[in-house]
C-alpha positions as CSV (number, residue, x, y, z in Angstrom):
1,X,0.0,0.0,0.0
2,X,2.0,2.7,-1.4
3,X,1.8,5.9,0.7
4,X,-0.5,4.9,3.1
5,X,-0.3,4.1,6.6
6,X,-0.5,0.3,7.9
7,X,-2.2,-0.7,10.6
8,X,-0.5,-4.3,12.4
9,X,-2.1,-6.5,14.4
10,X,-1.2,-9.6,16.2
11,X,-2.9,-12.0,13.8
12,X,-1.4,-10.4,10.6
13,X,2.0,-9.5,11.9
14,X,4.3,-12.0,11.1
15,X,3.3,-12.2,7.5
16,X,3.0,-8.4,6.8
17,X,6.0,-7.9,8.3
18,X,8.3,-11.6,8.9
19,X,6.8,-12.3,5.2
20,X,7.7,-8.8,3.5
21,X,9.5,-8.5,0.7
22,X,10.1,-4.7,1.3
23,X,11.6,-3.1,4.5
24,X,8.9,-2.4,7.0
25,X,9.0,0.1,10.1
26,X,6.8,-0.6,13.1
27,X,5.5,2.3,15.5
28,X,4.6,0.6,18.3
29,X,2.7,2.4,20.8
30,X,-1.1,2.9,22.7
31,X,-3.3,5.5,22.9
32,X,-2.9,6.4,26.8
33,X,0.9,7.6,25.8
34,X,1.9,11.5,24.9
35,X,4.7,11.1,23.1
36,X,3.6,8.2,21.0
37,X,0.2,10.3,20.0
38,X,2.8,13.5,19.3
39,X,4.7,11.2,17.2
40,X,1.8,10.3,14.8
41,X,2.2,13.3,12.1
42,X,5.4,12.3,11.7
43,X,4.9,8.9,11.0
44,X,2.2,9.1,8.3
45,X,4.2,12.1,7.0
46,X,6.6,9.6,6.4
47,X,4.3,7.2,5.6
48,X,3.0,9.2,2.5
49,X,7.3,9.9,1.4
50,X,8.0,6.2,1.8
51,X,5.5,4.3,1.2
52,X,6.3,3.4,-2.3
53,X,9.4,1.5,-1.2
54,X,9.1,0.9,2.7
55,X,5.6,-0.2,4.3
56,X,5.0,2.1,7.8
57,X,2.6,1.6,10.2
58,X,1.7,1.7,13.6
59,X,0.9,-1.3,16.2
60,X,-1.2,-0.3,19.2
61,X,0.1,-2.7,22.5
62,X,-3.0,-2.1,24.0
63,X,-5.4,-3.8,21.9
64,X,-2.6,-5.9,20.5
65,X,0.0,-6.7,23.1
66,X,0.9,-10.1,22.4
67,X,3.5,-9.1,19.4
68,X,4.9,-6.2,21.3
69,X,5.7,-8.9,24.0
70,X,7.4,-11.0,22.1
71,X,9.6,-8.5,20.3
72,X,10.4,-7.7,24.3
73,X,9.3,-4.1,23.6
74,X,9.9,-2.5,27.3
75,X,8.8,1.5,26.6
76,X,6.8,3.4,23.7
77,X,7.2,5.0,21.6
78,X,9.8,1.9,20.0
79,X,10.2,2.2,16.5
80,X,11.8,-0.9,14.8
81,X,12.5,-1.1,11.1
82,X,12.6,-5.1,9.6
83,X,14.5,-6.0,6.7
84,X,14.5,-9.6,5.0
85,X,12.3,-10.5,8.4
86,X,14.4,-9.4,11.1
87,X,14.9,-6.4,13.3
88,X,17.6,-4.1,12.1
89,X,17.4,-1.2,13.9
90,X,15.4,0.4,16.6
91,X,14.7,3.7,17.9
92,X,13.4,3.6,21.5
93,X,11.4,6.9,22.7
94,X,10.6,10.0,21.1
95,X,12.6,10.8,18.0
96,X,12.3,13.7,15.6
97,X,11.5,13.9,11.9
98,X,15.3,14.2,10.8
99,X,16.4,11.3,12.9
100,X,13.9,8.5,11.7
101,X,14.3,9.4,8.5
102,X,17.9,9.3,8.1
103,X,17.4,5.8,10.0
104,X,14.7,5.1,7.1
105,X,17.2,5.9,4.2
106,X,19.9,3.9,6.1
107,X,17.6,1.2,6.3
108,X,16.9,1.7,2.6
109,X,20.3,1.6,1.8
């Protein structure tokens, strides 16, 4: 889905992002948290840049907690970009628009 926004959830997870043959970054965070909701503009800014060669979306822990668990997510905001199914990098906290996207060009070699 080229541009948009992805939404993850438990059920779909490991295929949309395990399975993918594109890089894929994961905002993971819940509605209850500041600086994950301050976040959000950002992410479907980049969302709409990317999304022709990287698939973004966000996963809420709240209403789908058992992924987050497994990936032994701690904190929100956690940002983790997958390539070729695994984690490559992560960015823990708030970040700004600069920083993730340098880490989304990186990631995009």
């Amino acid at each position: 889905m080229a541009g948009q926004l992805v939404e993850f959830t438990d059920g779909g997870f490991e295929q949309a992002v395990f399975g993918s043959e594109r890089p894929v970054l994961v905002d993971f965070w819940a509605s209850w948290c500041g600086p994950c909701k301050a976040l959000t503009p950002t992410i479907e800014k980049l969302a709409a840049e990317f999304g022709d060669r990287m698939t973004i979306g966000k996963m809420d822990i709240q209403t789908e907690p058992q992924t987050a668990g497994s990936l032994g997510i701690m904190s929100i905001p956690a940002l983790l970009f997958f390539k070729d199914g695994r984690v490559v990098e992560t960015i823990m906290g708030g970040a700004n628009e600069d920083r993730i996207r340098g880490m989304i060009e990186k990631v995009l070699g």
